[in-house]
N, C-alpha and C positions, 0 to 999 in steps of 0.2 A: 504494500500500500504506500503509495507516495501521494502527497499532499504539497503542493505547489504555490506557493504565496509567500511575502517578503515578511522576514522576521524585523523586530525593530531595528536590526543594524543595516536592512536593507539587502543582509542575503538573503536569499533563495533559503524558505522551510519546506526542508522534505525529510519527511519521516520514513526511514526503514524499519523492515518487521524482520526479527530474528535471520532468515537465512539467507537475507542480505548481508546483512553482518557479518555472518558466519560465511561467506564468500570475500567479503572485503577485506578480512581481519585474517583468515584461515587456521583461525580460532575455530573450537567445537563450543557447542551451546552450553555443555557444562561447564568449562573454561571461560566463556565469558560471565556467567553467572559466579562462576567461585571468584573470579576478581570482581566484580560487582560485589560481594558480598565482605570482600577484604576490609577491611579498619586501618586508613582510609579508602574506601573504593580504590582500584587500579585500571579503571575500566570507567568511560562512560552509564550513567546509571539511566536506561529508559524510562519513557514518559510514560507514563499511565493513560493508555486509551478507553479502558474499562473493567470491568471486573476480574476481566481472564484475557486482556489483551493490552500489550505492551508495547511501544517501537522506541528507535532512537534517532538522533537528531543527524541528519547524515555531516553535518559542518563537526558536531562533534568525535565521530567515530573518526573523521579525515582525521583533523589534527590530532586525534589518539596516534594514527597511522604515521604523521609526519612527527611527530615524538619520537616514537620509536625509533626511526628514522637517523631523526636527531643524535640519540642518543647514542646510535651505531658509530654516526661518524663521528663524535666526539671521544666515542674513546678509543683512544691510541693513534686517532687519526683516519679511523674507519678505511673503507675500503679501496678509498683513494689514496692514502697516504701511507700502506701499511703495506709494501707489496708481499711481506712474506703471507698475510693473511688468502694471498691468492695463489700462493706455493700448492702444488699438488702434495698432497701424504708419500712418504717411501712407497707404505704397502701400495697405495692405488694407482702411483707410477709403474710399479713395478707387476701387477695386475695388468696392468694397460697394455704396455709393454707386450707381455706373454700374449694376450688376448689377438692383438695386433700379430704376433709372429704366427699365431695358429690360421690367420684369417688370408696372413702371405703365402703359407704354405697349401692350404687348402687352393687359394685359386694360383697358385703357379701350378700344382697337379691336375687342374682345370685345363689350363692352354694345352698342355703335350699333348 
């Protein structure tokens, strides 16, 4: 359900319902709730649209997203500034590797 009309600050109000969220975030519905439910919240806290139905602010669920975000590239430098964080693992080079020699040898016995 989305709801389209200007909040007081002039953005755009639209309400997502749970598995938007849970597409945006890739977060599960329990995870979102258990940080919702943290002391203080860690998680945008939905609006009440009535007895048994809930949504959340999509401007707030974003800037949840661009925190996060935030918070990557600040530490250490995140992903731009940190080239080892882009380093491949021994084991998974070395995986790769093998994976790649089985894949040479199979189609070079291909051509003959």
């Amino acid at each position: 359900m989305k709801n389209r009309r200007e909040s007081e600050s002039g953005l755009p109000l639209v309400l997502l319902k749970l598995p938007e969220v849970r597409f945006r975030t890739s977060l599960s519905g329990s995870e979102i709730y258990r940080r919702i439910a943290a002391d203080p919240p860690s998680f945008p806290v939905p609006v009440k649209l009535g007895q048994r139905a809930s949504a959340w602010l999509e401007h707030e669920v974003t800037e949840w997203c661009e925190a996060r975000i935030a918070a990557r590239d600040a530490h250490k430098g995140g992903l731009r500034g940190n080239s080892s964080i882009l380093a491949t693992p021994d084991w998974e080079s070395s995986r790769m590797r093998a994976t790649t020699r089985k894949t040479e040898e199979r189609n070079a016995g291909d051509g003959e």
